[in-house]
C-alpha positions as CSV (number, residue, x, y, z in Angstrom):
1,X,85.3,12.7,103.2
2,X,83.7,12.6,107.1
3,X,85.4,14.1,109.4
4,X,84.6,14.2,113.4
5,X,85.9,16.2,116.3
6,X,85.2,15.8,119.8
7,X,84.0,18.0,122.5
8,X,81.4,20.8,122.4
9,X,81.1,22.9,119.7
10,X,81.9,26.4,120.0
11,X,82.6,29.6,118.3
12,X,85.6,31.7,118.3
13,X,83.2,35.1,119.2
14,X,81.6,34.6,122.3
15,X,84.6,35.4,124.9
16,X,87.0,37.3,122.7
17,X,89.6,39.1,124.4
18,X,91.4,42.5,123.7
19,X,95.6,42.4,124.4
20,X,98.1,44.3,123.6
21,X,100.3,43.1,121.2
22,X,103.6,46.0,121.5
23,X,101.4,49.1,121.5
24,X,98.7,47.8,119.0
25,X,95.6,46.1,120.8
26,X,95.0,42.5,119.7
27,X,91.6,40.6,119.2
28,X,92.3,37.0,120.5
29,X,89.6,34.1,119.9
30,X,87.6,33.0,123.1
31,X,89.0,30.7,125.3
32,X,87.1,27.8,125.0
33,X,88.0,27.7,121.1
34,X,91.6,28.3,122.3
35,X,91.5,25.2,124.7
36,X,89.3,23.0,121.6
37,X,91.9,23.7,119.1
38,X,95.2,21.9,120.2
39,X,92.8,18.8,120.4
40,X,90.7,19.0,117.3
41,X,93.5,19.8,114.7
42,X,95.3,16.6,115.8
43,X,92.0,14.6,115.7
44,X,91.5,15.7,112.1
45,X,94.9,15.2,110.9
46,X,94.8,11.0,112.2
47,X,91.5,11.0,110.0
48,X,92.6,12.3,106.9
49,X,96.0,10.5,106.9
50,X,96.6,8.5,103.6
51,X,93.8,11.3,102.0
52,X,94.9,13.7,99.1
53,X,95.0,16.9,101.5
54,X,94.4,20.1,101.3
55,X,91.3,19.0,99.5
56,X,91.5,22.5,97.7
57,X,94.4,22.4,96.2
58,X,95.3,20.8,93.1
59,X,98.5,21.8,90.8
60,X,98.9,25.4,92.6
61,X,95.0,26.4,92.4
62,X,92.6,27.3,94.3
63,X,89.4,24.6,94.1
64,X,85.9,25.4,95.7
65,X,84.8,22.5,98.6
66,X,81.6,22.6,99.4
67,X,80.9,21.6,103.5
68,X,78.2,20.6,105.7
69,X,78.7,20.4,109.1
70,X,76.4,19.0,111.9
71,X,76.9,20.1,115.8
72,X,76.0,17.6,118.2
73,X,75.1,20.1,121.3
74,X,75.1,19.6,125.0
75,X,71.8,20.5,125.9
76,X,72.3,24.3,127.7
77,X,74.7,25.5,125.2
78,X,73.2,28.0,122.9
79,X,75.4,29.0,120.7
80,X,74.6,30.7,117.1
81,X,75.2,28.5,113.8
82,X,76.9,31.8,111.7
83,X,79.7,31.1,114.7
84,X,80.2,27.9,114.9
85,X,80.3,27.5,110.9
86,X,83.1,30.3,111.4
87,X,84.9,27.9,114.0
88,X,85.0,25.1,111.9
89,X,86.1,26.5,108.9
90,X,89.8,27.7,110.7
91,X,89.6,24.2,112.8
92,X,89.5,22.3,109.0
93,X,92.6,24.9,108.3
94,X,94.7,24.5,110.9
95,X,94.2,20.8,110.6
96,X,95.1,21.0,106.8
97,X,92.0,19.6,105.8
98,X,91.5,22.5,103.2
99,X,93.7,24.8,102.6
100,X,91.7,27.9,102.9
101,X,88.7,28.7,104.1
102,X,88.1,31.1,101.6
103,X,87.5,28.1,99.0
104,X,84.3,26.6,101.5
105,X,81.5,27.9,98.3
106,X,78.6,26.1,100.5
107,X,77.7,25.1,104.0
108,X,74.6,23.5,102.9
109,X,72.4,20.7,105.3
110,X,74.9,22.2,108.2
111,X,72.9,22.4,111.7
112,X,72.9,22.4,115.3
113,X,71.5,19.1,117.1
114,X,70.6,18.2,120.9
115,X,72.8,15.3,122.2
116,X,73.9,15.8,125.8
117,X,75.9,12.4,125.9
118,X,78.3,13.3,123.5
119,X,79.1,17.1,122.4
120,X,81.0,17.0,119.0
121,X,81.4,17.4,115.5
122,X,80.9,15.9,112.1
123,X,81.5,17.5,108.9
124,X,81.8,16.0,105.4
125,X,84.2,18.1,102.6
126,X,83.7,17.4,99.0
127,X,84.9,19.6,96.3
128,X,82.7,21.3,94.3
């Protein structure tokens, strides 16, 4: 299945923020994955309506996906792959796509592309 998100890819890393939750500090996301999140989980979850979702789980078990991901960047934005794969792994989550990320075996053919006119992106799940 093909999936795609809009708006520019980002991490959940670069930004992170230290609150106190009670007494306890707290490690919150970075904003801009914070602001991308409300938007992207809906997006996903028009596409796969209709779709046998969470891809990953069948009959109480846990089955392997395998993902590849391709970030459409604008063209200053610099951020590292390891991140964003991390990013899109609890966007598919949240948006029910797969159930946990834990089950993602392979990000193969994932990578970051140039294209200033239209940050976004596309990622095809399969299971494995």
């Amino acid at each position: 299945m093909k999936l795609i998100y809009h708006g520019p890819p980002i991490t959940k890393k670069t930004g992170q923020q230290i609150v106190l939750h009670g007494k306890r500090p707290r490690l919150l996301p970075s904003k801009a994955y914070r602001q991308l999140l409300p938007s992207a989980v809906p997006e996903l979850m028009a596409q796969r309506r209709g779709a046998p979702w969470p891809l990953n789980r069948e009959g109480g078990r846990r089955v392997d996906v395998q993902v590849r991901a391709t970030f459409y960047l604008a063209p200053k934005q610099r951020p590292d792959l390891s991140g964003l794969l991390e990013a899109c792994g609890d966007i598919l989550q949240a948006a029910g796509v797969i159930f946990n990320d834990y089950s993602i075996i392979s990000w193969d053919g994932s990578r970051r592309v140039r294209d200033g006119s239209e940050p976004r992106t596309e990622v095809e799940v399969w299971q494995a």
